[in-house]
N, C-alpha and C positions, 0 to 999 in steps of 0.2 A: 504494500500500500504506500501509496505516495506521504512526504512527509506535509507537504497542505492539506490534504485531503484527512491525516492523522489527528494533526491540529484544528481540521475546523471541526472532528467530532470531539476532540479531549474537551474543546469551548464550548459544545454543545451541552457536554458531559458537568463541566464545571457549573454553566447554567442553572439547568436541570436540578442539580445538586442545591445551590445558590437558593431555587424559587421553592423546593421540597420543606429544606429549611425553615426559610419564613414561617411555610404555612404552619408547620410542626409549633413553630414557636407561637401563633396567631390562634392553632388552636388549641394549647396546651389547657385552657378554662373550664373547654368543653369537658374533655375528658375527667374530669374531676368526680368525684360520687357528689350521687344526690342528695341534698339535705332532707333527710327523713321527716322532718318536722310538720305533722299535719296542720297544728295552728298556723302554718305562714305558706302552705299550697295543700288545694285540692290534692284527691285522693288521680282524679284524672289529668289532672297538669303532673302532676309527681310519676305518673306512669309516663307521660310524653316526655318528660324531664329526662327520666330511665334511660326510654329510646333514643333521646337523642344521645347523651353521653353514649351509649353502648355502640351506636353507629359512629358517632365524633372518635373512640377508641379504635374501631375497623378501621376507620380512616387513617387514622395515625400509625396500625400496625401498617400498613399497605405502603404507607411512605417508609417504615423504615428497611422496608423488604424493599423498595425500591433503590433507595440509600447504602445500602449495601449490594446492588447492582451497581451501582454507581461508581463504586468503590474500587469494586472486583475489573470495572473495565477500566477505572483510572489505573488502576493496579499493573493490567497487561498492555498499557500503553507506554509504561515507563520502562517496563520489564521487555518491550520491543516484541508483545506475543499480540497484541491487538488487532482484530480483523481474521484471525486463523482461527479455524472451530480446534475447542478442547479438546474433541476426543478421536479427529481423526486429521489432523494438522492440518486441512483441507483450507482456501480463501473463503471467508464470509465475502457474497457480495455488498455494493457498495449499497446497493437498494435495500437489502436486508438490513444494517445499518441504519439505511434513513431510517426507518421504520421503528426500530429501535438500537440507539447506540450502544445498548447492554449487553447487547446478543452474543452470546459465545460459544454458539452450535451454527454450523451452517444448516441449511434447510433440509437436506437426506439427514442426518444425525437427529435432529430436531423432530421429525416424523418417526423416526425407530424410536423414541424414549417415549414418545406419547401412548 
């Protein structure tokens, strides 16, 4: 892989990483437990309350599974393994990439693990 072509995904990568962040921090509130306290919320707000913190946590695990995709391809870009699937040294193409920058299976390798 070209070394422009490396760099405009490691920027993509750093981005990505960059806007994950925020949100994590933006919505660290959500996730919080809910205050039990019937005198100061309904029995039915206190359930939507539940819901949302338990969806606000999904959310937050999902980025940090992302975040350490992020990592892992920061990781084989420094290491000069980026763009080659794991497990059969094969080129990722450059479209697989766009698609997503994390990818570390080309597309045959990717369909056998499924």
């Amino acid at each position: 892989m070209e070394t422009s072509v490396q760099k405009n995904f490691r920027q993509q990568l750093l981005d990505l990483r960059s806007e994950l962040q925020e949100l994590e921090a933006l919505s660290a509130d959500a996730c919080k437990p809910v205050e039990l306290d019937q005198s100061m919320v309904g029995r039915l707000s206190r359930i939507d309350a539940m819901q949302g913190a338990q969806m606000a946590q999904e959310a937050s695990r999902r980025r940090q599974q992302q975040l350490a995709r992020i990592s892992g391809a920061l990781a084989r870009i420094t290491a000069g393994e980026y763009g080659y699937c794991s497990l059969c040294d094969e080129d990722i193409s450059i479209g697989r990439l766009g698609i997503d920058p994390t990818y570390s299976l080309c597309i045959r390798c990717a369909e056998k693990s499924i």
